[in-house]
C-alpha positions in Angstrom: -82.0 25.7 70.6 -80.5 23.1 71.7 -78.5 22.8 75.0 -74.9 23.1 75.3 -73.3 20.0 73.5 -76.0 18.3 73.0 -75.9 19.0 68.7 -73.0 16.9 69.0 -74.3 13.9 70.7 -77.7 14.0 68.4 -74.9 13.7 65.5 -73.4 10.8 67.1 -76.4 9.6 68.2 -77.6 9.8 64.3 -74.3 8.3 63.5 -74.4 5.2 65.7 -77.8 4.7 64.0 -76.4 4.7 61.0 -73.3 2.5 60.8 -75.5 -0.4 63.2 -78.7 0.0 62.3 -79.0 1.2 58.4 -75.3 0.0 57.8 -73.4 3.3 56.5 -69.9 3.8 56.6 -69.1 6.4 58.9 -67.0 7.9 56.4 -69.9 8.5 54.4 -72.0 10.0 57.3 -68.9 12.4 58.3 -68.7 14.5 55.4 -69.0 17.8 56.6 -71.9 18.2 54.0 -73.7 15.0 55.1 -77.5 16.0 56.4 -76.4 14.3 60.1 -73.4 17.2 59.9 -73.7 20.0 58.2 -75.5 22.4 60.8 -72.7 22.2 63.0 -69.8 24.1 63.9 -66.4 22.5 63.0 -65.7 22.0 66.7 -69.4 20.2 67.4 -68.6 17.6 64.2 -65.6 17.0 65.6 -67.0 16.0 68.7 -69.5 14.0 66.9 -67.2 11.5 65.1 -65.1 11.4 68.1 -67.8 9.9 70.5 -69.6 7.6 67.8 -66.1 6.2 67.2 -65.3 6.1 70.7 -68.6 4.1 71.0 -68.1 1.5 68.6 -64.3 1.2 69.4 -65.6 -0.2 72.6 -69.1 -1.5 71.8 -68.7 -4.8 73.6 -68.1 -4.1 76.5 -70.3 -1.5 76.9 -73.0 -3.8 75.8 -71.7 -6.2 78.6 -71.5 -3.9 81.2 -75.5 -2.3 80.1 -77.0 -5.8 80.0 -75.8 -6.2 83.7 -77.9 -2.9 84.3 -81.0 -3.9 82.3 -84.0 -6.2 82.8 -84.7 -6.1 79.2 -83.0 -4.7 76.1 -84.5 -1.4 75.4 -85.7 0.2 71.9 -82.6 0.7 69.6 -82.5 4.4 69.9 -82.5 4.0 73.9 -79.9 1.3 73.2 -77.6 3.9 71.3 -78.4 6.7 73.8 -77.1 4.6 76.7 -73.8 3.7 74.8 -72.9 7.0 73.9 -73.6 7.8 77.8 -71.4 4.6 78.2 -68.5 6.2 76.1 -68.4 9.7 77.4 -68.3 8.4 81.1 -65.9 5.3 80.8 -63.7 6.2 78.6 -63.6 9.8 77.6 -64.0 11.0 81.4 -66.5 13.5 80.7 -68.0 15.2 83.9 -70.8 13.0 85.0 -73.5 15.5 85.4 -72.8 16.7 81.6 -72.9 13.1 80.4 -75.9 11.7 82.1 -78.0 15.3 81.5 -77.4 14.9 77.9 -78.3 11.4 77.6 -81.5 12.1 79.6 -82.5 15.1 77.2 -81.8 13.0 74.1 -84.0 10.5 75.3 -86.8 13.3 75.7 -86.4 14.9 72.4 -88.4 11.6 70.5 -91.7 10.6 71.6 -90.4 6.9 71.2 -87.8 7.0 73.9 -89.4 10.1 76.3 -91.0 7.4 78.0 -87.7 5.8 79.1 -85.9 9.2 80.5 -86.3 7.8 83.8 -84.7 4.2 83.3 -81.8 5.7 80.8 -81.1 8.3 83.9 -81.5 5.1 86.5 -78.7 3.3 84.5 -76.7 5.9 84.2 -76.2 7.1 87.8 -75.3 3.5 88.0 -72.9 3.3 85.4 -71.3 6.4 87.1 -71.7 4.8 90.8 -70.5 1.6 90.7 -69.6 0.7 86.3 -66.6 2.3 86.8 -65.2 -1.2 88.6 -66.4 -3.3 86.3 -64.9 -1.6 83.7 -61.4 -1.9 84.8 -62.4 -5.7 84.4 -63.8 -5.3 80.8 -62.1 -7.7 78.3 -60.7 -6.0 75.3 -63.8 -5.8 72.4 -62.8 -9.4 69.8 -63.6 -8.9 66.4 -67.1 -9.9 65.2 -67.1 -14.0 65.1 -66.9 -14.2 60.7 -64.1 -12.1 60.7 -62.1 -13.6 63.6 -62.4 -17.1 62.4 -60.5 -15.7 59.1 -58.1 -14.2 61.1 -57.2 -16.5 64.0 -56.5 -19.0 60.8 -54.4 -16.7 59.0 -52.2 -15.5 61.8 -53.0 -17.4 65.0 -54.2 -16.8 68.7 -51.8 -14.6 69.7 -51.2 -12.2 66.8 -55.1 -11.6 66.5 -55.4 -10.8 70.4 -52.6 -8.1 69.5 -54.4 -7.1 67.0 -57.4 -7.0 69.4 -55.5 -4.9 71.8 -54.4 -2.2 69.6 -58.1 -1.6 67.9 -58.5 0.3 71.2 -55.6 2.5 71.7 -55.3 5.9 70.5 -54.1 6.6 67.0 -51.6 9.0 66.1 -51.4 11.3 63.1 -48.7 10.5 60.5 -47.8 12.4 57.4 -45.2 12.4 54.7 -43.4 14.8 53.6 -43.1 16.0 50.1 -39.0 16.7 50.6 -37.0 14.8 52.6 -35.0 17.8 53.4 -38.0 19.4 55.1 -38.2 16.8 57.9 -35.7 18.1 60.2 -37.2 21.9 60.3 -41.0 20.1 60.6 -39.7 17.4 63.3 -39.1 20.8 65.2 -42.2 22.9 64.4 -44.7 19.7 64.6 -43.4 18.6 68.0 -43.1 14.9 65.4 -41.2 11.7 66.1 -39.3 10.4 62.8 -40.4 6.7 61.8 -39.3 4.1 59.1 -37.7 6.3 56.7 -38.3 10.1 57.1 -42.3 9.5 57.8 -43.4 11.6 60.9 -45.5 10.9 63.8 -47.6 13.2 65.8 -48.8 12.3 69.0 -51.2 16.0 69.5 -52.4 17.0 66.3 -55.2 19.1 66.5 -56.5 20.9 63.6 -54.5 19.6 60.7 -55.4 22.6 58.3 -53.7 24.6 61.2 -50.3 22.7 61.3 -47.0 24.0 60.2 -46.0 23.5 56.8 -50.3 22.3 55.9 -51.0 25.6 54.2 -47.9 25.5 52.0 -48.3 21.6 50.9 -45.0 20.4 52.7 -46.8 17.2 53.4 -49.6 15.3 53.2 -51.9 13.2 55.9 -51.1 9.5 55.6 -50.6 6.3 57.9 -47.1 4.8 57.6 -48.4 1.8 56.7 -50.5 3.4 53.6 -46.9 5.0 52.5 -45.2 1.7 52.0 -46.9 0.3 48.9 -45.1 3.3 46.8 -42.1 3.7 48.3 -41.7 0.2 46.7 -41.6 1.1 43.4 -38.2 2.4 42.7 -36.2 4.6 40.3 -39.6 6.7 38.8 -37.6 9.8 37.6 -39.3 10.2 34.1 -41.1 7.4 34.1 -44.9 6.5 33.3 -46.6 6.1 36.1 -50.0 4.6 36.7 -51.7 5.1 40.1 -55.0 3.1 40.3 -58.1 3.4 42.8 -55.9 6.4 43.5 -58.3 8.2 45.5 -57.7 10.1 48.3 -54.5 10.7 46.7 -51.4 10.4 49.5 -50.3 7.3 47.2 -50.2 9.7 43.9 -48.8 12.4 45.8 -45.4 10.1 46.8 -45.1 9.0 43.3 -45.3 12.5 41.7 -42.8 13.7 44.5 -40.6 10.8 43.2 -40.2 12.2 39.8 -43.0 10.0 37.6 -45.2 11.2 34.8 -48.4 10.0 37.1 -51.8 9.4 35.6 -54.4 9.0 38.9 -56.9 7.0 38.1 -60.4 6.2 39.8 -63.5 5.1 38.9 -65.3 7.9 42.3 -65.6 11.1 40.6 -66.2 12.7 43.7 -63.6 11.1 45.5 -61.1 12.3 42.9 -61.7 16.3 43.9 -59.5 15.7 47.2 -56.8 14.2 44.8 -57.3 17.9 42.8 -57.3 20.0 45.8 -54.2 17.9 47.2 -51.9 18.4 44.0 -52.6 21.8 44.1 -51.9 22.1 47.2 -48.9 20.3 47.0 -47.8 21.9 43.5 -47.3 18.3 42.5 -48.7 17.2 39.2 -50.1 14.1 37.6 -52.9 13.5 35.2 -56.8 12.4 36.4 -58.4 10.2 35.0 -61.7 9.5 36.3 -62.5 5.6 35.0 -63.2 1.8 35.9 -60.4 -0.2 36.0 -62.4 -3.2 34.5 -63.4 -1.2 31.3 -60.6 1.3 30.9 -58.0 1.4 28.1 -55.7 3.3 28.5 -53.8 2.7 24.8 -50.0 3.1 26.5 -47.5 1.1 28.4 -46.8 1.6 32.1 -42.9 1.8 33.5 -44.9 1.5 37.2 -47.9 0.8 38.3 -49.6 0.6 41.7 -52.9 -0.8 42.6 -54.0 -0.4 45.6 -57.2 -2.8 45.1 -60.4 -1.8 47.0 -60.6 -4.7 50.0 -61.7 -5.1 53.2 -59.7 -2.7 54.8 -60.0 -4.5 57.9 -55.8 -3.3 58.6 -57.7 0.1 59.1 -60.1 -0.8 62.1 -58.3 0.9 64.7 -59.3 4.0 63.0 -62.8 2.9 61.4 -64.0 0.9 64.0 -67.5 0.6 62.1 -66.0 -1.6 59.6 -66.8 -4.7 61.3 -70.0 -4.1 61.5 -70.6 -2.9 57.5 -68.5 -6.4 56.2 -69.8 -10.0 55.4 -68.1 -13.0 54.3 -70.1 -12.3 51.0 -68.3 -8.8 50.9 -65.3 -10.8 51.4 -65.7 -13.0 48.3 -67.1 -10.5 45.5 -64.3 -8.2 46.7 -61.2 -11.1 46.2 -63.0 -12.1 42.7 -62.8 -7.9 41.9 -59.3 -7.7 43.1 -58.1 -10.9 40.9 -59.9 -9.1 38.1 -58.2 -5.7 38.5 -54.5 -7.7 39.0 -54.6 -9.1 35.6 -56.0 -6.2 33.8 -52.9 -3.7 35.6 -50.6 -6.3 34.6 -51.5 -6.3 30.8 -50.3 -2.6 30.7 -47.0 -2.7 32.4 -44.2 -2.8 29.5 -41.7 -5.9 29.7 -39.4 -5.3 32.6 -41.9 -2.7 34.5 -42.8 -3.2 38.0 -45.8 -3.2 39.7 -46.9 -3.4 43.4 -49.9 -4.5 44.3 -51.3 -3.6 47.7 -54.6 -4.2 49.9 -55.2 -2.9 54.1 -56.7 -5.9 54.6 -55.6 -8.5 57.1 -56.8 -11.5 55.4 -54.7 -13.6 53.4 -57.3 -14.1 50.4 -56.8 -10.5 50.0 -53.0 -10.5 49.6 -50.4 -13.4 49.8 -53.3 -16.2 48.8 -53.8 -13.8 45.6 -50.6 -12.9 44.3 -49.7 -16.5 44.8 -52.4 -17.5 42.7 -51.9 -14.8 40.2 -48.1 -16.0 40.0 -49.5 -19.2 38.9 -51.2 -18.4 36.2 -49.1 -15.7 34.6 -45.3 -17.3 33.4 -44.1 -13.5 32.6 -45.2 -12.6 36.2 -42.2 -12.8 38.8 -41.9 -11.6 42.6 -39.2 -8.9 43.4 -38.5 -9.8 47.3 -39.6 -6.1 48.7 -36.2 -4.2 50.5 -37.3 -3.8 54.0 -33.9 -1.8 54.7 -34.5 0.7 52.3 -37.9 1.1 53.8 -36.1 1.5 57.2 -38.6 -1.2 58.5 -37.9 -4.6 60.3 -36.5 -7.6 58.5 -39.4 -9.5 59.9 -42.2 -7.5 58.4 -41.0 -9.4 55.4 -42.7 -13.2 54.4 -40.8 -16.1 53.6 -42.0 -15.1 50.1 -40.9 -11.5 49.9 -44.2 -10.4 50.3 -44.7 -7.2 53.1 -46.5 -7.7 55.9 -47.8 -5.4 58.7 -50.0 -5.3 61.4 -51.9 -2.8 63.8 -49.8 -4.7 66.4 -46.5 -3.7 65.2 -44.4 -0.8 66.7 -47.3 -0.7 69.9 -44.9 1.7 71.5 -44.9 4.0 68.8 -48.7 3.8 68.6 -49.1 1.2 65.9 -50.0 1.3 62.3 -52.8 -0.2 59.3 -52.3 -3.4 58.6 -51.2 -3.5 55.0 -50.3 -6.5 52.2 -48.0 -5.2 49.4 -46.2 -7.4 46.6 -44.1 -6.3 44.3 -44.5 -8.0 40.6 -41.5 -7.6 37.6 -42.9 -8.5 34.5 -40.2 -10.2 32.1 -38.5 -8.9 28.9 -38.2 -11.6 26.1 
């Protein structure tokens, strides 16, 4: 059996090795069910994701700071066990003797790093003695070079190095609430901070399953930022409503609270059983529909749609920092051409005088205002309804010149941030 903790850092370990050496999303690895998680208690997967995310938050400068340490780069598992080591003792302030014990018994568990016990211990009493200097020094971790060249064009030095700065900070837990006269008793019970306009903010969440007001569906888990897209389709009482790439679901769950005839759609049959399980939790309703948006037809006329088109999601790299490493500039152009593709389809099915918002969480332009711009060129029926930040109880400024909605993980950095998200909203004209 093995020693205390250390199930959690062979996950991690396991997980590191997956997102930079075999590329897998660590979302996919995390499922409780995955063969890198299941054997462990809900505490010990916990841990798991928490340290390989930790890890790759800061991967840079731990890599910096190891180099300085080594004569030559190790093998990769070596590599991985000395960043986790890294993590625990730099930034999570785990007791030193636990951290560098467990690194030296992972690197004894394979025959192809048992070899190296001595050297990963050697490092590690010096990351411990004198690393924890040099790490008050360490620059804040950049994005990877293809990615930042996008991004410094799109928004400039200073807004990516805010950007930069809050991919490392803690992120808090938002939700939404299903009933807007709930948020005062759950503001209480949650120990929550009100933002924008009735979304809450928890700073200690724990065990979400075990928060007030879970059980009972009162509200749902969502970044702020991911709840803006359909609070921007308005007046839904009785209306069709088509939510597409629904999956997980928060996005279906605001429109079916707002009164619309919903029909979910998704092409991920298995990602559609959390959309299920959250309407009945909820006791919301709205039809699934498990389909590709490209092929589907659905044979009626929408009042509303949202599509939230499958992007980058580089907006969401404060809380998947693996992204980075998973994305290409080839990702980047198949994914624009899918997204253009997906626009004009959605568009063909909204009745004269219908609305739709598109939305990405990407931060790159070609992903949002460089599409819908495009897409407004080529459809004449196609025009731009200027988004309300007021009724959104958001700045004025998250707003483009071109009514287009803007956020970034930079904005509200005392509140503790938020996904960077794109959302337009399209009117498609009668006569």
């Amino acid at each position: 059996m093995a020693k205390a903790g250390l199930s959690a850092r062979i996950a991690a370990l396991n997980l590191l090795n997956g997102v930079l050496f075999e590329q897998r999303p660590l979302s996919e690895m995390a499922d409780a069910g995955s063969d890198i998680l299941k054997k462990l208690s809900g505490s010990e997967r916990a841990r798991a994701q928490s340290l390989a995310t930790t890890t790759l938050r800061y991967l840079e400068p731990i890599d910096m700071l190891l180099d300085f340490y080594l004569k030559k780069q190790p093998p990769l598992r070596a590599q991985h066990i000395l960043r986790l080591c890294a993590a625990e003792l730099l930034v999570d302030g785990i007791s030193p003797h636990a951290a560098i014990d467990s690194a030296v018994n992972l690197a004894k568990l394979s025959r192809k790093t048992a070899h190296l016990s001595g050297l990963i211990n050697a490092v590690c009493r010096k990351l411990d003695r004198e690393g924890r200097e040099h790490w008050q020094e360490h620059p804040t971790q950049e994005l990877p070079y293809y990615l930042r060249s996008i991004m410094l064009k799109d928004h400039g030095k200073d807004a990516v190095a805010l950007i930069e700065q809050a991919h490392v900070k803690s992120v808090p837990l938002d939700i939404t609430v299903k009933d807007v006269a709930d948020v005062p008793e759950l503001v209480a019970l949650l120990d929550a901070e009100i933002i924008g306009d009735g979304a809450l903010r928890l700073r200690k969440a724990g065990q979400v399953s075990a928060l007030a007001g879970f059980e009972e569906g009162a509200w749902w888990v969502q970044d702020f930022a991911a709840s803006l897209p359909a609070r921007c389709l308005t007046n839904l009482e009785g209306k069709k409503v088509l939510d597409l790439c629904a999956a997980p679901g928060g996005k279906t769950l605001q429109l079916a609270a707002a009164g619309g005839e919903v029909t979910a759609m998704d092409m991920s049959k298995h990602r559609l059983v959390r959309v299920h399980e959250n309407l009945v939790r909820t006791s919301l309703t709205a039809k699934v529909v498990t389909a590709d948006v490209l092929t589907w037809k659905p044979g009626v006329e929408y009042d509303a749609i949202l599509l939230d088109a499958p992007c980058t999601a580089t907006g969401t790299i404060r809380r998947h920092p693996d992204l980075p490493h998973l994305k290409n500039k080839d990702a980047i152009n198949s994914l624009v051409a899918l997204q253009k593709k997906m626009l004009e389809r959605a568009f063909a099915w909204l009745k004269p005088g219908g609305q739709l918002v598109y939305s990405t969480c990407s931060l790159l332009k070609r992903e949002g205002e460089d599409q819908i711009t495009g897409f407004l060129t080529q459809n004449e029926t196609a025009v731009i309804e200027p988004i309300d930040t007021d009724a959104l109880g958001v700045p004025r400024d998250w707003s483009t010149k071109d009514g287009y909605l803007r956020t970034l993980p930079s904005y509200w950095p005392e509140k503790g941030g938020m996904d960077g998200f794109f959302v337009a909203k399209l009117v498609k004209k009668t006569g």
